[in-house]
C-alpha positions as CSV (number, residue, x, y, z in Angstrom):
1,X,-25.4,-6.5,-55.1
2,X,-28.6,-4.4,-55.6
3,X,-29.5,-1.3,-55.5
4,X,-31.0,-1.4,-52.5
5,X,-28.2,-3.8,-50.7
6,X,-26.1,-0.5,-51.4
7,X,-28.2,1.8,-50.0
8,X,-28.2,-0.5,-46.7
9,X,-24.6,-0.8,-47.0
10,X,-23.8,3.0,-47.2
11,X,-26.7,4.1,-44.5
12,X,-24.8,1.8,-42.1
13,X,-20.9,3.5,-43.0
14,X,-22.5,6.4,-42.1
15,X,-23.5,5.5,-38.9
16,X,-20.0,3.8,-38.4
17,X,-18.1,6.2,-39.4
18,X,-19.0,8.6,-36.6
19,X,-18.7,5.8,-34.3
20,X,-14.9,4.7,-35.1
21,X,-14.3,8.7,-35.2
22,X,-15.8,9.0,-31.3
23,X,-14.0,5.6,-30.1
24,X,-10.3,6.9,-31.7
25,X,-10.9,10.3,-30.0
26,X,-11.9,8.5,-26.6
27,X,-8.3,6.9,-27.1
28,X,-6.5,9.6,-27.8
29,X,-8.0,11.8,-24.6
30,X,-7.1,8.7,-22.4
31,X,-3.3,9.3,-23.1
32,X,-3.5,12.6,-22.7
33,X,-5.1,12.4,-19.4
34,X,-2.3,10.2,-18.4
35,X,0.5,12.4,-19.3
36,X,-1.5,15.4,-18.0
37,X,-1.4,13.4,-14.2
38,X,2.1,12.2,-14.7
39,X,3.5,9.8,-13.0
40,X,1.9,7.6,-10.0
41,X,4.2,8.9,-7.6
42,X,7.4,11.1,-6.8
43,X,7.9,11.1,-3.3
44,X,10.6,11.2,-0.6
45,X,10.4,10.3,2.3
46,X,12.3,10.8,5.5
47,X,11.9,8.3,9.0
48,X,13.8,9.5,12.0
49,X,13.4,6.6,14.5
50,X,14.6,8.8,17.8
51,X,12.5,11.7,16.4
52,X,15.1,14.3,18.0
53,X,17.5,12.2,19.6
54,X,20.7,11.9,18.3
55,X,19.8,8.9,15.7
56,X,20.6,10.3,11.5
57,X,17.6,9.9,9.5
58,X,16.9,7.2,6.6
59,X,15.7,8.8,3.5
60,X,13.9,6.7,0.5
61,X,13.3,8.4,-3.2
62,X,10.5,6.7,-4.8
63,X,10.0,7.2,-8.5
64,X,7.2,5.5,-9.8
65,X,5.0,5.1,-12.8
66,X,2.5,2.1,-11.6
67,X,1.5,0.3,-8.1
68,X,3.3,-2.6,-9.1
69,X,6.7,-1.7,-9.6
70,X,7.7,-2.3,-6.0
71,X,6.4,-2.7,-2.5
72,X,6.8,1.2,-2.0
73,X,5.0,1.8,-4.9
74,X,2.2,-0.3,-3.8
75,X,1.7,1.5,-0.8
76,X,1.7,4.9,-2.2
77,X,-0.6,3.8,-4.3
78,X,-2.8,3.3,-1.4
79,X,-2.3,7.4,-0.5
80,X,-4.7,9.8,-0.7
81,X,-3.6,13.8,-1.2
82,X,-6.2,14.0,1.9
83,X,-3.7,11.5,4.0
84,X,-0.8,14.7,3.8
85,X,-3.1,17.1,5.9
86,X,-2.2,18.5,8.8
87,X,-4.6,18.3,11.5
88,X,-6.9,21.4,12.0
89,X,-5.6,23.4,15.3
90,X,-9.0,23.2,16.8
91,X,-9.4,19.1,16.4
92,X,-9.5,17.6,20.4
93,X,-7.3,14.9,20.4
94,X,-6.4,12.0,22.8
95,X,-3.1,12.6,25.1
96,X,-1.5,9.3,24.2
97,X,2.1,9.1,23.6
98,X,2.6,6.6,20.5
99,X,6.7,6.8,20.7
100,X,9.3,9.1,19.3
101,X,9.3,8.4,15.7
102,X,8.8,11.4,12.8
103,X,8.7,11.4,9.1
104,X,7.8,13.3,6.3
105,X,6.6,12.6,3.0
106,X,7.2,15.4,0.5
107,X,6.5,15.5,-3.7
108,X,4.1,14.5,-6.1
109,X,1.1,11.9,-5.5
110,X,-0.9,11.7,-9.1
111,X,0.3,14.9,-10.0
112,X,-0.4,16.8,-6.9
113,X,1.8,18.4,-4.7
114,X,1.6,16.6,-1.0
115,X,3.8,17.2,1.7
116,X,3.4,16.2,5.4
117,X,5.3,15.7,8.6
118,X,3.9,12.7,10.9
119,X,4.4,12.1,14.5
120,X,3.3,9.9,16.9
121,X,2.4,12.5,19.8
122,X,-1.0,12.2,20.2
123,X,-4.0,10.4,19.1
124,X,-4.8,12.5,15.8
125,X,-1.2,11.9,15.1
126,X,-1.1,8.3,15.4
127,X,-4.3,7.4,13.1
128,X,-2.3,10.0,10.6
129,X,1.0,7.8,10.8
130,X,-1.1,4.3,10.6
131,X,-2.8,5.9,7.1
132,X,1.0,6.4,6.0
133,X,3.1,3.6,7.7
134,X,3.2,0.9,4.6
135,X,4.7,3.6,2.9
136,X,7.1,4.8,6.2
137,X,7.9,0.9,6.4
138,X,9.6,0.9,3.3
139,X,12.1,3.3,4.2
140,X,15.6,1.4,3.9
């Protein structure tokens, strides 16, 4: 090799050397960032069919690390934080009875705290339970 093949050769290390550098630390601050949000989802969830009738309420604990993992997981997956909000007190909302049923879904979505009670009361209420039903629907 010449002299100047070596001087190529060297000029373009140090170009890759900062590169390799950048790309492992990119790596590195992915993992991080996933142990920093935790798991996909640690919920539980509560369906009472009667709402308050007499009927005990079903209960489903759902641990999970990816969408894939079950059908439960999939659909929490599909959650939002926003879907857990309760609706603002000033909000007009149709007067249409959707049936008796109530749940709540309490825990941790991505890493954030959600927690909501859904009914079927009214019209606000009922698009609220339709965002969360595939998740509701899993409920043994």
């Amino acid at each position: 090799m010449t002299i100047p093949g070596i001087v190529r050769s060297v000029s373009a290390m140090r170009w890759m050397l900062p590169i390799l550098v950048a790309a492992a630390l990119a790596g590195c601050g992915a993992d991080e960032q996933r142990a920093a949000r935790g798991s996909l989802a640690q919920l539980t969830v509560r369906l009472d069919e009667d709402g308050p009738g007499p009927g005990k309420p079903r209960e489903l604990r759902l641990s999970c690390e990816s969408a894939g993992e079950s059908k439960a997981c999939g659909a929490a997956a599909g959650l939002k934080p926003g879907d857990f909000a309760a609706i603002p007190s000033d909000r007009a909302c149709t007067d249409i009875f959707g049936g008796p049923e109530t749940a709540t879904v309490s825990g941790e979505l991505r890493g954030e705290a959600v927690d909501g009670e859904f009914a079927r009361r009214n019209g606000c209420e009922i698009a609220r339970w339709k965002a969360v039903s595939a998740l509701v629907a899993q409920v043994p």
